[in-house]
N, C-alpha and C positions, 0 to 999 in steps of 0.2 A: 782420282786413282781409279786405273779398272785391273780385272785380272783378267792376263792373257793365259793360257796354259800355267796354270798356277804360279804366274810370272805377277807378282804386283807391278803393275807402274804407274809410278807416281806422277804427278802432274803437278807442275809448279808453275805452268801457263797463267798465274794471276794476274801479268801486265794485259791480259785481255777483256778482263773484268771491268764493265765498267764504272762500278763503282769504285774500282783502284783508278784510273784513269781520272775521276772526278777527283777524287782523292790528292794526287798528283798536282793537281789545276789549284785546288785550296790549297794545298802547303803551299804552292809558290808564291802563288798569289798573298798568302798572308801572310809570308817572307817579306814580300816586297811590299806592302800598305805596313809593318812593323818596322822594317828601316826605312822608311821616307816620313812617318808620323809620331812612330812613338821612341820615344827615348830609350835608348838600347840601357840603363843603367833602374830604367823602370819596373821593376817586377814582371807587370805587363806585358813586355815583350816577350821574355822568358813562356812565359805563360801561354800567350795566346800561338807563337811559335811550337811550342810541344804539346800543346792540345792537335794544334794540324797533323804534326808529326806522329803521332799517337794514334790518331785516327786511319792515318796511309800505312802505317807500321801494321797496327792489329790487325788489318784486310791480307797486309803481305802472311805474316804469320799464321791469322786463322786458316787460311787457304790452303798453304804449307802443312799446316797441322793437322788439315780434314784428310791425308791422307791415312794418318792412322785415327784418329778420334774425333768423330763430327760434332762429338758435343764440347772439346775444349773448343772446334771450329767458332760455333755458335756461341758461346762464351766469350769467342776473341774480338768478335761483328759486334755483337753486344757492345763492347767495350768501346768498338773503334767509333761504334755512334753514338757511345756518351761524351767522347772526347769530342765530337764534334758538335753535338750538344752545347756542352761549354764551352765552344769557341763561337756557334752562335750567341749564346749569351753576352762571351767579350764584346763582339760587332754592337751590339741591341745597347748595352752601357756604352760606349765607345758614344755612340749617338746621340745618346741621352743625357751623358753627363757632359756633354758638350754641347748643348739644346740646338742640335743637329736634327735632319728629322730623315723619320725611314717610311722608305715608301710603301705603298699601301699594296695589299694586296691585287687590286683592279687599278692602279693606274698605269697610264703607258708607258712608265719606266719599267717598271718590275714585270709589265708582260713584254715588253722589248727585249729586255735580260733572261727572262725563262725563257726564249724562242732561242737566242745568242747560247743561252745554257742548254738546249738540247740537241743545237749544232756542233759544237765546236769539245774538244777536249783536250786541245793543245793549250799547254801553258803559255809557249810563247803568243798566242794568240790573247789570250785575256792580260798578260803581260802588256802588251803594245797597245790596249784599250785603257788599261790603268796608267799608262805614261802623261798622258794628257787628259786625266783626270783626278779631283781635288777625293779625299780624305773621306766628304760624306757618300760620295758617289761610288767608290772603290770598296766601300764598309757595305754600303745597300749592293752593288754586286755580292760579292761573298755572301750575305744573307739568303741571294734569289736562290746561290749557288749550293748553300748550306743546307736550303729546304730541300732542293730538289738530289741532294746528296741523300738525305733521311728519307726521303722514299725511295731513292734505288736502292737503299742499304735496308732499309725495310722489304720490302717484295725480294732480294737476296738471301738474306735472314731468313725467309717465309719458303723461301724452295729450296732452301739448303735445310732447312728443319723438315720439311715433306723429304727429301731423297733419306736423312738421319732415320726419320720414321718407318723406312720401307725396308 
């Protein structure tokens, strides 16, 4: 929001954000690793589906909302990264209790995938990479994706709290 001649205008520009953008890439993405692995009658899908949803919702919203109140804004970022939070958690169990394994922080999968995740934020592109890949490997994507979600929603969170502050 800025004021023009005591004109407020709002700005609802948040599909430029890119932590909506990353946002966007994990729903679909755990759209599509939830209908091709987990049983749509499972709790689980339910779950780890509107955890995503949640998370890309709260960023539309807080955003939205920071034009009258930056602290419900900050409250909504909050929320949208506990939801996503809990949806790494899903991924991390997903792994585990399928004695699946997740890749390490230093190995060349997971820095292949952070370099892929700091290219790309079209869905369909990480879509067309999950086509021809299995269940653990589609779960450890979304992980590399989930972490590097938490710190652009982190460092957003932390400049939208400094502009609240001034």
């Amino acid at each position: 929001m800025t004021v023009d001649n005591n004109k407020i205008i709002w700005n609802s520009n948040y599909e430029k954000l890119l932590c909506y953008q990353k946002s966007v890439v994990i729903f679909d993405l755990t759209h599509h690793f939830c209908n091709r692995f987990i049983d749509k009658r499972d709790r689980t899908f339910d779950q780890m589906v509107q955890a995503a949803r949640s998370g890309k919702q709260n960023i539309v919203e807080g955003y939205t909302d920071a034009s009258t109140s930056y602290e419900v804004a900050l409250k909504l970022y909050n929320i949208a990264r506990g939801s996503l939070k809990e949806l790494l958690e899903d991924y991390r169990d997903y792994l585990r209790t399928r004695g699946l394994t997740e890749w390490s922080v230093g190995s060349a999968q997971n820095r292949a995938m952070r370099k892929i995740g700091k290219e790309h934020t079209d869905s369909s592109y990480y879509i067309n990479l999950a086509e021809s890949r299995g269940d653990e490997t589609i779960a450890n994507m979304l992980i590399v994706l989930l972490s590097q979600e938490d710190k652009i929603l982190m460092s957003f969170i932390a400049a939208e709290g400094e502009r609240f502050r001034c």
